[in-house]
C-alpha positions as CSV (number, residue, x, y, z in Angstrom):
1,X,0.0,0.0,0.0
2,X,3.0,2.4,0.7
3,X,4.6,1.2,-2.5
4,X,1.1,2.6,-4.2
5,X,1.0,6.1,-2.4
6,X,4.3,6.8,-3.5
7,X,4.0,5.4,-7.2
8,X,1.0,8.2,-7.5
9,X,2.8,10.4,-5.4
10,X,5.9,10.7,-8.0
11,X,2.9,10.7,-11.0
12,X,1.9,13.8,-9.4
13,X,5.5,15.4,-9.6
14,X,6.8,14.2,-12.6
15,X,7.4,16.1,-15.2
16,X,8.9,15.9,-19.0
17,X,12.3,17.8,-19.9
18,X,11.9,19.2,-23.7
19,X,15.3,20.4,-25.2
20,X,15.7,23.0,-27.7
21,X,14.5,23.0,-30.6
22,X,15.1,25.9,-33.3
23,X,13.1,25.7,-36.5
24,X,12.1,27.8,-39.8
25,X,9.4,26.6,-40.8
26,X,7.1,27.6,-43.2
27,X,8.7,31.0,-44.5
28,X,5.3,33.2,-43.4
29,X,5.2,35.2,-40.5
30,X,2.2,34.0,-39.3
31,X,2.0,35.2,-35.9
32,X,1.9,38.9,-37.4
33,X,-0.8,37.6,-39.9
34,X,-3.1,36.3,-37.3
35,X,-3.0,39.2,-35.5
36,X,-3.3,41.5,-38.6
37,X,-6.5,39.9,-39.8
38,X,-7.6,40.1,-36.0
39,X,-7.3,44.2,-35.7
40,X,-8.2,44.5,-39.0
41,X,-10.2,42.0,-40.8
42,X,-7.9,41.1,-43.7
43,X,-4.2,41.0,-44.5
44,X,-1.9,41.4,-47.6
45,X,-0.1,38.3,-47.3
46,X,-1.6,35.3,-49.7
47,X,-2.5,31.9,-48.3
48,X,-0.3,28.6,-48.7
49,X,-2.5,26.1,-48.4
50,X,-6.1,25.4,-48.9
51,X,-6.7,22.6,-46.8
52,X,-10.3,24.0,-45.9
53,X,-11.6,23.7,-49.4
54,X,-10.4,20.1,-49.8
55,X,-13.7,18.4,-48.1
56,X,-17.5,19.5,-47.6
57,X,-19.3,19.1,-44.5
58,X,-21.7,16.4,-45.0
59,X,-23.3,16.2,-41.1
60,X,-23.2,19.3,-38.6
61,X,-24.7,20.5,-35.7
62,X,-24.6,23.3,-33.7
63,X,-24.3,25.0,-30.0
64,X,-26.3,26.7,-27.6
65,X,-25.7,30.1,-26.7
66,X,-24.5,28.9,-23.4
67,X,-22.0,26.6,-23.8
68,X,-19.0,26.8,-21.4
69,X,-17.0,23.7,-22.9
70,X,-17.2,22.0,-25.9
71,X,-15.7,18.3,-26.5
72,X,-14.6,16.9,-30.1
73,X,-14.1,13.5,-30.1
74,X,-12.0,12.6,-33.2
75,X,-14.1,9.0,-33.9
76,X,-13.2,6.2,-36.7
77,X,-16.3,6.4,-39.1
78,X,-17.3,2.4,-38.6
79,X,-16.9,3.0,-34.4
80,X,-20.3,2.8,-33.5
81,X,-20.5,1.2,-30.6
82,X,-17.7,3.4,-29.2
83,X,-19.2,6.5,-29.9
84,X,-22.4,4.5,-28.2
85,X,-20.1,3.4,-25.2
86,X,-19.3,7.4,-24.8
87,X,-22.4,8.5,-24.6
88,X,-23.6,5.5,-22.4
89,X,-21.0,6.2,-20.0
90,X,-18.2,9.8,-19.5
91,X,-19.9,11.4,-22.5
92,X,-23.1,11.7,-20.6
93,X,-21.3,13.0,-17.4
94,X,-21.8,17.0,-17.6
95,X,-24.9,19.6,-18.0
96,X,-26.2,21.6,-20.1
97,X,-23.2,24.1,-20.3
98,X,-21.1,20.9,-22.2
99,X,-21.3,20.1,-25.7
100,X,-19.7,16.7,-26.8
101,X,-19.3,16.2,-30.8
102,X,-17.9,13.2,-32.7
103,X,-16.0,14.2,-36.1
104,X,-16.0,11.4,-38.5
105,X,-14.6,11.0,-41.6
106,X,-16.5,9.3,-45.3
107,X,-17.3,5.8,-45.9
108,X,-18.8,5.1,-48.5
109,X,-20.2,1.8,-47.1
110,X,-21.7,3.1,-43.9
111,X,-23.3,6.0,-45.5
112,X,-26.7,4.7,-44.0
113,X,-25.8,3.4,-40.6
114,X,-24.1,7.3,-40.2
115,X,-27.0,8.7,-41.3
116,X,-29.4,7.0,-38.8
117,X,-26.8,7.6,-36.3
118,X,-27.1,11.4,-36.8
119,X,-30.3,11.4,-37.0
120,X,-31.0,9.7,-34.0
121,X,-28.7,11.4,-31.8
122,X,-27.4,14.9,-33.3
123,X,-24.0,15.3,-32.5
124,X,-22.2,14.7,-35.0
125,X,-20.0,16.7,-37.5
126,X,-18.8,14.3,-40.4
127,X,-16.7,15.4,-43.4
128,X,-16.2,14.2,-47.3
129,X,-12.8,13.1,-47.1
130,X,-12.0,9.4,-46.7
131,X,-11.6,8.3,-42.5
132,X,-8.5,6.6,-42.7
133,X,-5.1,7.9,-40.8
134,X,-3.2,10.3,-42.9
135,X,-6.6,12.3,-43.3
136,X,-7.2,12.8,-39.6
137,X,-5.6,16.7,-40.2
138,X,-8.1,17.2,-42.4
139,X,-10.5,15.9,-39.6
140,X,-8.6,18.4,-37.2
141,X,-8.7,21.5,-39.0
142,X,-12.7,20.4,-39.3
143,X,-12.8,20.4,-35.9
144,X,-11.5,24.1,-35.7
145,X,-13.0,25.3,-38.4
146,X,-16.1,24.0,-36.8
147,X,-16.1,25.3,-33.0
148,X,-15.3,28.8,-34.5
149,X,-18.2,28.9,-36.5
150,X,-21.2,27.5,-34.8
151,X,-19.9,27.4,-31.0
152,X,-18.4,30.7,-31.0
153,X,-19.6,31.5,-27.6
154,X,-18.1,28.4,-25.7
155,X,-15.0,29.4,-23.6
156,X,-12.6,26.0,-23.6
157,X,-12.4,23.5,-25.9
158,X,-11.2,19.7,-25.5
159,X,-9.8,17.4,-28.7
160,X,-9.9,14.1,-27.6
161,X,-9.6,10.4,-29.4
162,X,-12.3,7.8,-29.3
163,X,-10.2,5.8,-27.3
164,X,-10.0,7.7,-24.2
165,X,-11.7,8.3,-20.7
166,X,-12.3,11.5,-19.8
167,X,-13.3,13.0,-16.1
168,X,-15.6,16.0,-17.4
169,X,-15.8,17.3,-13.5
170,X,-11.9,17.5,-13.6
171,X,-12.1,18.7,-16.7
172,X,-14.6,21.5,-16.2
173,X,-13.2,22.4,-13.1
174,X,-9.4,22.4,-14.3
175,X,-10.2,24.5,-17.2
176,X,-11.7,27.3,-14.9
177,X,-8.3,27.3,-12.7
178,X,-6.2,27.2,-15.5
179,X,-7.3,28.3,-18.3
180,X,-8.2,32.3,-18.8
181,X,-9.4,34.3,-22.0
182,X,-6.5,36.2,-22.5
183,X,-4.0,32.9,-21.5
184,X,-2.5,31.7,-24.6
185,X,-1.7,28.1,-23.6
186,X,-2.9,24.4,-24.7
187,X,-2.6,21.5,-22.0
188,X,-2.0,18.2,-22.6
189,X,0.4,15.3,-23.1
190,X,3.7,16.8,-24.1
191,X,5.9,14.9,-26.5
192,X,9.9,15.8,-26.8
193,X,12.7,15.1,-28.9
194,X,11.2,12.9,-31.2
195,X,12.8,12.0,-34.3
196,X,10.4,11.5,-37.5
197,X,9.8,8.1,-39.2
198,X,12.0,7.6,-42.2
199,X,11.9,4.5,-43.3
200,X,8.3,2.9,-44.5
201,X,9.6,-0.3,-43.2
202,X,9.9,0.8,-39.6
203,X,6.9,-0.9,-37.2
204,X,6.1,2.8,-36.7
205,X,5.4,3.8,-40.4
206,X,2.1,4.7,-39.2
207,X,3.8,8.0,-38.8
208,X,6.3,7.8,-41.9
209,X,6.8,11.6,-43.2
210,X,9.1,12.1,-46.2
211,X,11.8,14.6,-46.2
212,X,9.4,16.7,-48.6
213,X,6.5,17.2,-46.5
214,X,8.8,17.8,-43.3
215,X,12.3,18.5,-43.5
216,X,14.1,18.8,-40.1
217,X,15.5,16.4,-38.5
218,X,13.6,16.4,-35.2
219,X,10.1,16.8,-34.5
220,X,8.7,20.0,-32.6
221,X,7.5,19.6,-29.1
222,X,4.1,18.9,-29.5
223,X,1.0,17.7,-27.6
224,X,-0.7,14.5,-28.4
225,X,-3.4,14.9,-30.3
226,X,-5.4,12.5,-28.4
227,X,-6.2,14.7,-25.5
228,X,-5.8,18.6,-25.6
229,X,-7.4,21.4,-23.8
230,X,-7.3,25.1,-24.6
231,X,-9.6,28.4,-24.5
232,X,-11.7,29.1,-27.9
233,X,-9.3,32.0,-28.4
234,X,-6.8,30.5,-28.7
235,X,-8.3,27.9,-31.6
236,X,-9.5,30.7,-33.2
237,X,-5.9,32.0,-33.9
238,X,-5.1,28.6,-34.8
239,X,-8.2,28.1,-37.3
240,X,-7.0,31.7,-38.8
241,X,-3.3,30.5,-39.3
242,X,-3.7,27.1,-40.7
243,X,-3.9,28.5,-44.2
244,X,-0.8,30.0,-44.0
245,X,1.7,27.3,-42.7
246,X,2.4,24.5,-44.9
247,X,1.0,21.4,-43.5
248,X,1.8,18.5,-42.6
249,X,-0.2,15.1,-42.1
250,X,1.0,14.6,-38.2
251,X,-2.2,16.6,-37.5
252,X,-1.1,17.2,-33.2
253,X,2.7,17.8,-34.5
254,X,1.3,20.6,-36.9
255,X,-1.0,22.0,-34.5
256,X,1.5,22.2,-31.7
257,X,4.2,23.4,-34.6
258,X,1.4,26.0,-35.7
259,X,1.0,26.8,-31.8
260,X,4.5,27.9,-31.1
261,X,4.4,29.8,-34.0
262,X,1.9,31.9,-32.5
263,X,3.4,32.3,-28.9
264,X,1.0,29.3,-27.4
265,X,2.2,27.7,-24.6
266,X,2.3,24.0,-25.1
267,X,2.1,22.6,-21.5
268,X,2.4,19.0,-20.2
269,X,0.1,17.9,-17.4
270,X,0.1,15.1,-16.4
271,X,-3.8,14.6,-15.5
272,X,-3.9,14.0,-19.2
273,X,-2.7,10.3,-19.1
274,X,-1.3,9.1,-22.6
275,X,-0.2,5.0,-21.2
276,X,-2.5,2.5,-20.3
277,X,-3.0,3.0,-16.5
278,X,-6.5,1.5,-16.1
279,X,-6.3,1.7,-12.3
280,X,-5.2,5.4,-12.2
281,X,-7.3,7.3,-9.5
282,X,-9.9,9.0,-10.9
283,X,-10.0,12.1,-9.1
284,X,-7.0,12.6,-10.2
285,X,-6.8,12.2,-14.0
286,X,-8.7,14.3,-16.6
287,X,-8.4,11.6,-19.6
288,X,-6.5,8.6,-20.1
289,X,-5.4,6.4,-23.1
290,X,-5.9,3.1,-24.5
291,X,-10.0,2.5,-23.7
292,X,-10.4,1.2,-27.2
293,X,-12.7,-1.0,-26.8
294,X,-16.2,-0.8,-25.2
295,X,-15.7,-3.6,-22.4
296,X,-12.7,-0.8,-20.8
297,X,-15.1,2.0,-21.3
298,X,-17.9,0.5,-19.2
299,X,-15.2,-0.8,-16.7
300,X,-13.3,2.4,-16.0
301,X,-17.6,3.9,-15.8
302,X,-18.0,1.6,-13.1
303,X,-14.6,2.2,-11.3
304,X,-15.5,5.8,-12.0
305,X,-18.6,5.2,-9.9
306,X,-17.3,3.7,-7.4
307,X,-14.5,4.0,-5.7
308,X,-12.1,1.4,-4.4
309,X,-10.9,1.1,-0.9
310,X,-7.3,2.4,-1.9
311,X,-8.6,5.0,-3.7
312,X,-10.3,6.6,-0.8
313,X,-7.3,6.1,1.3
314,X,-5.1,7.7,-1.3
315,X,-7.8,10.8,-2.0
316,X,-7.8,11.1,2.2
317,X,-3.3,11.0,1.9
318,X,-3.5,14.1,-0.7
319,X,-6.8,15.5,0.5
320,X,-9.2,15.5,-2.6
321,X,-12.3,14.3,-1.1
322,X,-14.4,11.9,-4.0
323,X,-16.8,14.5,-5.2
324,X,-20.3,13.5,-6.4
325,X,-20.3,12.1,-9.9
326,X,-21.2,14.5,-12.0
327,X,-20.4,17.2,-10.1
328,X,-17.7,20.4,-10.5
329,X,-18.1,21.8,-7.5
């Protein structure tokens, strides 16, 4: 038991060293265009890229004029059931001021099944462009594009993966403590000194990029793109500088790369749990990695609900009483 305490006692302080990493990349000064078209509506400068025009939207939805936090889960077209588990389980874990989205992707061969999912439940946003892997930026910059134009009264915003579990009261309640309008930072799970795939070969050519579409020889810090929190401001700059960075297909290493461009913070915290540590304490974590199937999501929910003996006695060691479910008080 003292072995425990102390394993989540060192989760609580550790924290990831990123070394320096100096980049020129693309040519445009994009920080200065963001802010130009801010003060002024418009800028001189010509776009690089028009990544926007590449897909229609084929489902949306919209928010209410209230919302305090939207959530876009990135979701695999055929996931059905886990877009079902969600909402059986974390997704339905928050009031009326949350919004929670699924962004899918095309498939030609679910076309139906989508459409009576949509139908049937109205929150999802689906695009034109085939759902497979090297197209989840285009599913990204949907998501942006997306919050700034039909939720443009939320405050925070939360990207997350079909495959996690999230704690919407730690969530809520982190994002009010951390997170302020004028704040220009992201949260999440910070990745360092990462070199890029090469070699198609590699058991990680998942993430293969070419030395054409990304030339340096060591990747940006950047956040994961499974879990990441920020304020709607700052997604707005990000949806208004997209056009003018080249991209790249690593959708959270050219968001993060786009980021620091602009002078956003990229923060690690590690509440946002990128391993698979199914028995973390749940007041503790905001979202965690690896539920990717529906039999974890319903476990963690009951965990979730109740709480183990060495949970209590770890909450009553730091002081973080179990609150009431659904509750951000």
């Amino acid at each position: 038991m003292t072995f425990m305490i102390c394993f989540y006692m060192e989760v609580l302080k550790k924290q990831q060293r990123c070394y320096g990493f100096h980049y020129n990349y693309p040519l445009n000064d994009v920080k200065y265009i963001v802010n130009q078209i801010i003060d002024q509506g418009m800028t001189s400068s010509k776009p690089i890229n028009n990544m926007y025009n590449q897909y229609t939207t084929i489902f949306s939805v919209t928010c209410s004029a209230d919302i305090e936090l939207v959530i876009l889960v990135k979701s695999f077209t055929g996931h059905f059931d886990q877009r079902q588990a969600i909402r059986s389980t974390w997704g339905k874990c928050h009031g009326e001021n949350v919004r929670v989205v699924f962004l899918l992707g095309h498939s030609a061969e679910l076309t139906e099944h989508t459409r009576n999912e949509y139908d049937e439940h109205k929150d999802i946003v689906q695009g034109s462009f085939t759902d497979e892997y090297r197209n989840n930026i285009y599913k990204t910059l949907m998501a942006y594009d997306w919050v700034v134009s039909n939720c443009s009264n939320s405050q925070f915003v939360f990207f997350v993966d079909d495959d996690y579990f999230v704690t919407i009261p730690n969530l809520i309640k982190f994002s009010r403590e951390n997170i302020q309008s004028g704040r220009d930072v992201m949260f999440g799970h910070k990745q360092c000194n990462r070199d890029p795939v090469r070699s198609k070969a590699s058991k990680y050519r998942k993430w293969y990029i070419s030395e054409a579409e990304y030339q340096p020889l060591t990747l940006p810090p950047f956040l994961s793109g499974g879990s990441v929190l920020t304020h709607f401001n700052v997604v707005r700059k990000l949806r208004i500088a997209f056009p003018y960075m080249k991209p790249i297909f690593l959708d959270d290493v050219y968001v993060s790369l786009v980021a620091q461009k602009l002078g956003v913070h990229i923060l690690h915290n590690e509440r946002f749990v990128n391993s698979d540590l199914r028995r973390m304490n749940f007041n503790f974590i905001i979202s965690c990695h690896n539920y990717n199937s529906t039999e974890y999501l319903y476990e963690a929910w009951l965990t979730f609900k109740t709480p183990n003996p060495f949970e209590r006695l770890f909450n009553s060691v730091i002081g973080n009483p179990r609150r009431d479910l659904c509750s951000t008080s």
